[in-house]
N, C-alpha and C positions, 0 to 999 in steps of 0.2 A: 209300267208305273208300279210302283212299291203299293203296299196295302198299309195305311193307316199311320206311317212313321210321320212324328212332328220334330218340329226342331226341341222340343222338350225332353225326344227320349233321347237323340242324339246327344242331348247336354249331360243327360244319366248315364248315358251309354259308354260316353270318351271323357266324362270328369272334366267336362270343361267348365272356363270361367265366363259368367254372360257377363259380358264389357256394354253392351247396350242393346236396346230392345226386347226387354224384360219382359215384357207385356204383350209381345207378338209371339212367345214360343210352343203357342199351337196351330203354329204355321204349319199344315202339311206340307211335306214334301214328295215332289213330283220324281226327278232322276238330282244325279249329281255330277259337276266335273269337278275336275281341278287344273288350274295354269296360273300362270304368275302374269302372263300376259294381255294386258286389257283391251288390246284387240281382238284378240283369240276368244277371251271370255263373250264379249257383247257380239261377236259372229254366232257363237255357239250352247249358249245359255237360254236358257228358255223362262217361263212363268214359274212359279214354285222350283225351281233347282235351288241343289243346298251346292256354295261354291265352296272348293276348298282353295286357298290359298297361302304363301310366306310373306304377300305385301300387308305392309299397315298404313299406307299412304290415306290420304281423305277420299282421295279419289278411285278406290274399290267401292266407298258408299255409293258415289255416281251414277259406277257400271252398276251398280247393285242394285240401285234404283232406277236407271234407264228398262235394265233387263227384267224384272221383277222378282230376283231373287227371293226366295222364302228364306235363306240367312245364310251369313258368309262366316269360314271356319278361320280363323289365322292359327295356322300348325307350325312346329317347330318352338312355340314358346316366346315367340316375336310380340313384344306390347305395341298395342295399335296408339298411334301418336292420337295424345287428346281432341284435336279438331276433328279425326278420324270417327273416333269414341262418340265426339256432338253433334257431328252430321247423321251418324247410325239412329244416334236418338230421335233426331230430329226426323228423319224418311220410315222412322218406325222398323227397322230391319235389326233382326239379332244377330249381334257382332261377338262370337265367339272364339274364346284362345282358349289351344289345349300344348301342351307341352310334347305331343306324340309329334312324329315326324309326319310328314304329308302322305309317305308311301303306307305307313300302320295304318292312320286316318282313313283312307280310302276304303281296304280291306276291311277294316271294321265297319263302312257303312253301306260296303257289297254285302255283307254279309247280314244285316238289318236289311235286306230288301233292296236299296237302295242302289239303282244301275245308272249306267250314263245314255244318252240320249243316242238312239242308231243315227240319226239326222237331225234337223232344225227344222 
């Protein structure tokens, strides 16, 4: 587990934009992954992970909120479709876009402490 990183400094950290859950980004976070996959994710996701993904479907909020995400990244610069945006708000999760690619994103929050999970 990382020491002390929120989703606040990730937001400082990669110049991202909070699309919703403004008011939760002193969510600690626990490890990180990234997949596009919402099977993959809700197998392997845990309480506090920060997810990175390219979907802006509504339903990442879902896995997001099934899994207990501390907050989901959307990389590549992809706008999360508005019902996407209102569900985030609504389950209290910070829905962030940053225009880095997925592979930059990652490396930048290995490098903030932030590792991926050896197991579930």
């Amino acid at each position: 587990m990382n020491h002390g990183v929120t989703m606040r400094d990730i937001v400082v950290k990669l110049g991202c934009e909070v699309m919703a859950g403004s008011e939760h980004l002193d969510n600690p976070v626990a490890f990180g992954y990234s997949s596009d996959l919402l099977s993959d994710v809700m197998a392997k996701v845990g309480l506090g992970d920060v997810w990175v993904t390219v979907q802006t479907h509504e339903n990442i909020i879902a896995v997001g909120s099934i899994t207990g995400v501390s907050g989901i990244i959307i990389a590549g610069g992809a706008a999360p479709l508005p019902p996407t945006v209102r569900r985030a708000n609504e389950e209290g999760i910070p829905l962030l876009v940053t225009v880095k690619p997925s592979f930059e994103v990652i490396g930048i929050l290995y490098h903030m402490g932030i590792k991926g999970r050896s197991e579930k």
